[in-house]
C-alpha positions in Angstrom: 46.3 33.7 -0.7 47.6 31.4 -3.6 47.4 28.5 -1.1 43.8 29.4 -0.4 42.7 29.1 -3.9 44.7 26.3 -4.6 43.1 24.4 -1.6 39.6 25.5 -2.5 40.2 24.8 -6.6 41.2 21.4 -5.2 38.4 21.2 -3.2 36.0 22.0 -6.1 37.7 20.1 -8.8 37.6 17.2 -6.1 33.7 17.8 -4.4 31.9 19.0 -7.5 31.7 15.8 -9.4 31.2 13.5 -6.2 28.4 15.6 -5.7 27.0 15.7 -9.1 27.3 12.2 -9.0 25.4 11.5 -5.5 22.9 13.7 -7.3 22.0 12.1 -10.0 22.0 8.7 -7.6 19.6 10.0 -5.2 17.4 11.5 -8.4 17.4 8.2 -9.6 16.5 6.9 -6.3 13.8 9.2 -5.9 12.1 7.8 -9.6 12.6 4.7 -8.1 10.7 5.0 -5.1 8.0 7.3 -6.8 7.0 4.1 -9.0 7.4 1.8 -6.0 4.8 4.0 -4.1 2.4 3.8 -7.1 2.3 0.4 -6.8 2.0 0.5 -3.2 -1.0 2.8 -4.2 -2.1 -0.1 -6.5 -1.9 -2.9 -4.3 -3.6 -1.0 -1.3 -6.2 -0.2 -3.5 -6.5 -3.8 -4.6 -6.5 -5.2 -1.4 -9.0 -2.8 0.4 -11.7 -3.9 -2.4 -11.0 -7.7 -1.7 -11.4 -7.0 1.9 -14.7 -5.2 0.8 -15.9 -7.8 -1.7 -15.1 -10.5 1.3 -16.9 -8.7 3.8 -19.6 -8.2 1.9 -19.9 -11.6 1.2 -19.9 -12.7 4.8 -22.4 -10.6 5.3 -24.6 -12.6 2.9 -23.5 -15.5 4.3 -24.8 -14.3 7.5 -27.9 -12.8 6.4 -29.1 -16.4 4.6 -27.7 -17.9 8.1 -30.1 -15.5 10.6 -32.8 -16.5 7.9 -32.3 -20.3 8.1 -32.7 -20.1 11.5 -35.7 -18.2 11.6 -37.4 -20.7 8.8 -35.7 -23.4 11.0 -37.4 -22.8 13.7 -41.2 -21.4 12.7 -40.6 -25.1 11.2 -40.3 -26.4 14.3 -43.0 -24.9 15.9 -45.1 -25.8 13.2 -44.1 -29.5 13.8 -45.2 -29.6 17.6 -48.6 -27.7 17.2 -49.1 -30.8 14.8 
């Protein structure tokens, strides 16, 4: 039985700090990517109200367009009743 629990002291002395370390890198690694997806958050964020701002905008755009045309052509008619 000695052997055994001079294998497995070996073992622990051996494992225990590998896996301390490899925790404290992945708890690190987790922070890391916890910031990383708030600025993903951000930028989504960001982005979908450009998208937004530039729809919107065409849609002006093609509102004064439709309008123009209508003015364009009551013009038009106007023209050839004269």
């Amino acid at each position: 039985m000695a052997v055994v629990d001079d294998v497995r002291k070996a073992m622990q002395d051996f494992l225990a700090p590998e896996l301390k370390s490899a925790t404290v890198r992945l708890d690190a690694i987790e922070k890391r990517l916890d910031r990383m997806e708030g600025k993903l958050d951000s930028l989504r964020a960001e982005i979908s109200n450009d998208v937004r701002s530039q729809i919107d905008r065409l849609v002006d755009v093609f509102r004064v367009n439709q309008r123009l045309e209508q003015l364009e052509h009551r013009q038009k008619r106007l023209e050839s009743k004269q």
